[in-house]
Every structure is written in C-alpha cells, then in structure tokens.
C-alpha positions in Angstrom: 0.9 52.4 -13.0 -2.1 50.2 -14.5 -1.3 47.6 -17.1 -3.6 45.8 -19.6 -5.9 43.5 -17.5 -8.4 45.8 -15.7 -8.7 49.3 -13.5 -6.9 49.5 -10.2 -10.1 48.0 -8.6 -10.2 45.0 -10.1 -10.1 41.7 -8.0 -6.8 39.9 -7.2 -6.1 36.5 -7.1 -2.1 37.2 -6.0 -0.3 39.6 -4.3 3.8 39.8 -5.0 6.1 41.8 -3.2 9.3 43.1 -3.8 11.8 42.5 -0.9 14.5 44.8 -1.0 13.5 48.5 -0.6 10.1 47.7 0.2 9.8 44.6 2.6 12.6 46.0 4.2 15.5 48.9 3.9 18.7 47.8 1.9 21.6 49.9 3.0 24.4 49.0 0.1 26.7 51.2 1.3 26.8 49.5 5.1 27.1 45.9 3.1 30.4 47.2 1.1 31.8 49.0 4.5 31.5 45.1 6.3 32.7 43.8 3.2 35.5 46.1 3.2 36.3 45.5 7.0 36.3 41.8 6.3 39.1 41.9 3.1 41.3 44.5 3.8 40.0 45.8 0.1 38.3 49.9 -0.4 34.3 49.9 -0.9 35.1 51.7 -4.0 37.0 49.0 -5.4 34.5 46.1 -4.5 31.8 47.8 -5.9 33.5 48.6 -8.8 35.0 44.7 -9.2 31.9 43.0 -8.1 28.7 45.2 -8.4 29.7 47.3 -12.2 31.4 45.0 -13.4 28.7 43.3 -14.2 29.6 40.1 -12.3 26.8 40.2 -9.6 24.5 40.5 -12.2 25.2 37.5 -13.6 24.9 35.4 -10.0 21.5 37.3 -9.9 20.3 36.0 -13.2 21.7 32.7 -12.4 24.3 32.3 -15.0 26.7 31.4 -12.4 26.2 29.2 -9.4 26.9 30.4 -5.9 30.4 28.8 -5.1 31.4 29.9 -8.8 30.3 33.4 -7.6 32.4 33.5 -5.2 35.4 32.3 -6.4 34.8 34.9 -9.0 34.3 37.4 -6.3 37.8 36.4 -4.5 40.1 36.3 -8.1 38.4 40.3 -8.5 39.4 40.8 -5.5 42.6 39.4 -4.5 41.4 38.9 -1.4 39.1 35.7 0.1 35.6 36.1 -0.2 33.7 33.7 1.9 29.9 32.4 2.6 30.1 33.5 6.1 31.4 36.8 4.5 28.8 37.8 1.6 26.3 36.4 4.2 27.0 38.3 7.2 27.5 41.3 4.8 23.9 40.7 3.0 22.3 40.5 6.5 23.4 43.7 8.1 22.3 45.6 4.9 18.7 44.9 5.6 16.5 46.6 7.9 12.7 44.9 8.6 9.9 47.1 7.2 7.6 45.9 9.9 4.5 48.2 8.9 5.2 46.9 5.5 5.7 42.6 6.8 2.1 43.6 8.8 0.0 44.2 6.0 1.7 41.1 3.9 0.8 38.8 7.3 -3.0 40.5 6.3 -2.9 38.7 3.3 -1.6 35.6 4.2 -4.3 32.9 3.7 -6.7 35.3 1.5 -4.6 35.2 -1.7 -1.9 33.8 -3.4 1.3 35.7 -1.7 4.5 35.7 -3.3 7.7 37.8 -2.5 10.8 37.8 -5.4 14.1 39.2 -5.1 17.1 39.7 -7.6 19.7 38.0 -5.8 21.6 34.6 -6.0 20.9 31.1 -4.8 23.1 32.0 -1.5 20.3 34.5 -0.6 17.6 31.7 -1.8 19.3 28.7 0.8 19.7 31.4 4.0 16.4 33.7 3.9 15.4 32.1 7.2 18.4 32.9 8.9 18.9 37.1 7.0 15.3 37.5 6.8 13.0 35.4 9.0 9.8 37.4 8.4 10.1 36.9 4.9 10.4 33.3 5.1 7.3 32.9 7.8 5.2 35.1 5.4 5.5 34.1 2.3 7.6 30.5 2.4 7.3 28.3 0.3 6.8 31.2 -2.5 10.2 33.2 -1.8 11.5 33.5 -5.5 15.0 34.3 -5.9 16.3 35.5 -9.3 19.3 33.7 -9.3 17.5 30.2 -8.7 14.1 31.3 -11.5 17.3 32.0 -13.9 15.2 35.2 -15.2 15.2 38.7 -13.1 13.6 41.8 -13.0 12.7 43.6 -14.9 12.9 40.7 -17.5 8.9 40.0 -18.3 9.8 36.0 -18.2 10.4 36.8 -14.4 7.3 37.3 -13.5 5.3 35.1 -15.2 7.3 32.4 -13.6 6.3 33.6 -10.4 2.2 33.5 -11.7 2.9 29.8 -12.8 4.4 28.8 -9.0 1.6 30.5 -7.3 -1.0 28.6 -9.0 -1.4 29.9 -12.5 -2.8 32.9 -11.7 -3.6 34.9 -14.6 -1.3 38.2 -15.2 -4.6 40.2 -15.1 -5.3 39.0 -11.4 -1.9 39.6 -9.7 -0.6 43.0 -8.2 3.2 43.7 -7.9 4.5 46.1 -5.7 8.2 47.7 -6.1 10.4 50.5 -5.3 11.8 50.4 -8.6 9.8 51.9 -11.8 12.6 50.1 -14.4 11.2 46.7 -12.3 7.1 47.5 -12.6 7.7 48.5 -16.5 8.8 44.6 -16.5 5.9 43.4 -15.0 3.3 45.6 -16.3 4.6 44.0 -20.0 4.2 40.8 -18.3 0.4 41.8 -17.8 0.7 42.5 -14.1 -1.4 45.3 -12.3 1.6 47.1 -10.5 1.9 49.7 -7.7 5.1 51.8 -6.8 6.1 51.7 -3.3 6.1 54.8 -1.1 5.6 54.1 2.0 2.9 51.4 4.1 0.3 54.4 4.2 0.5 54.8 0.6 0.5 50.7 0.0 -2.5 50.1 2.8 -4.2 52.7 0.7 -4.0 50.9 -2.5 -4.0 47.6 -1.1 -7.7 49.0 -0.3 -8.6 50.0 -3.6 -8.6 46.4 -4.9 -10.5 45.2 -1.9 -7.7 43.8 0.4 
C-alpha cells in the first residue's frame, strides 16, 4: 500500500511502528482469562461490558482519563477493577517480537523513530515496566492514543505523530501495521505505509527504501 508522496523507494526521513501485533504478539484472550481470574466475572462478559461496549474505545481516544476508566470499568462490572489489575492483565497479553525490536534498534539514530499505540494514558505512564524494549527504542517518541486524544485509523493521528518527530513531511515517513483499517488512516494522512507480515517480509521492505 503506497500513498500519495512517492514510489516505495523513495527516501524516509521517519520510520513509525505499530506496537501491538507487530512490535510484539497481543494475546486478548490471555488478558480477559487474567482479568477474569482476578474479578470472579466470565471473559465473555468483560469483553462484552468493557471492550463492545464501546467503553475502551473511549479511554483509547482519550475522552476519559485513566482513573475515570476504571471506575467505569468496576460499575460495568460489579466487581473492582484495579491499576495493578488492568496492568498486570495488559502485560501478560504481550509477547516481544524480538526479530521485529532488532530491526527498529537498526534504525535508531538514522531516522526519526516513532512507535504509536491505541491505548490509554495507563499504558502511556507504565511502558517501561510492560514493555521495556519499546521504551529503550523509541523513548521519548512512544505515542499513546489515549494521551494524542486522536487514534488510529483517525488521519489527525498520525500527523500528530509527524509534528512530534520533527515535522517530518507525510511524504517522508513509513508506517508499518498489522491492521489494513489502520494503514487506510495513514495513507489519507499522506504516509507511505507497509502491512506487517512477518520481520522477513518488513527487513525486505525496510530495504527497498534504503534502510
């Protein structure tokens, strides 16, 4: 997926990275089954309270704040949600790419290097402690929907991101995702985009554009 702004080839000036799915594996169902053990309450039912309801959405866009997240997560519930809890849960639902983390350290010092999530401002205080490669890579440049107050695949997103790593123009910057609802986003933002595979595929067109 190419968008207006150049061919694949073209010179980057910034490199941005999806983290979930790509950066590392995100295992939903393991975070419900801890969340589950943790308040007594079926997986089923806290997804259906928390994630399709719509409510986690909103913490991701940053309509709510984190403590007000949780409250809301704990009245849905009927059962306390706490920190520790969504933390702990969040943390054991993400496995480290580490060919993937190898060829971000690669690019570390050569380009702008950015990583953005959709999640809330809980995930945005704690990445060093849930994901410490992310935060030694690409720290201070780890952009969390919730704390932007835009998310993917929302164009406004993106260019955010662009303005924090320097101004880069759309044209110059690659973004790489598992998602192709997320890439559409940034492509209309002006992005190059590539959709992640695997670190083969991703070294490969890492390549192409000279990196």
């Amino acid at each position: 997926m190419t968008p207006p702004g150049g061919p694949v080839g073209a010179r980057l000036d910034a490199v941005i990275f999806d983290m979930d799915g790509v950066l590392c594996d995100y295992d939903f169902a393991a975070r419900m089954a801890h969340m589950a053990r943790l308040t007594g309450c079926a997986p089923a039912d806290i997804e259906a309270a928390i994630f399709a309801s719509g409510w986690d959405d909103r913490s991701d866009r940053g309509e709510i704040g984190g403590d007000e997240y949780l409250r809301g997560c704990t009245a849905r519930l009927g059962a306390e949600v706490t920190r520790e809890a969504w933390l702990q849960a969040r943390g054991l639902a993400m496995t480290p790419k580490s060919e993937v983390l190898d060829l971000a350290r690669g690019l570390a010092g050569r380009d702008a290097l950015g990583a953005i999530t959709n999640n809330n401002e809980w995930l945005a205080a704690n990445v060093l402690s849930l994901f410490p490669a992310v935060h030694e890579i690409f720290a201070p440049h780890v952009f969390v929907s919730g704390v932007l107050k835009h998310a993917k695949p929302d164009p406004k997103a993106f260019r955010h991101v662009l303005d924090k790593l320097g101004g880069v123009a759309p044209a110059r910057a690659l973004f790489i995702d598992d998602s192709a609802a997320y890439l559409a986003g940034a492509a209309e933002a002006g992005l190059h985009t590539h959709l992640f595979v695997d670190a083969k595929d991703l070294a490969a067109a890492l390549a192409r554009h000279g990196l």
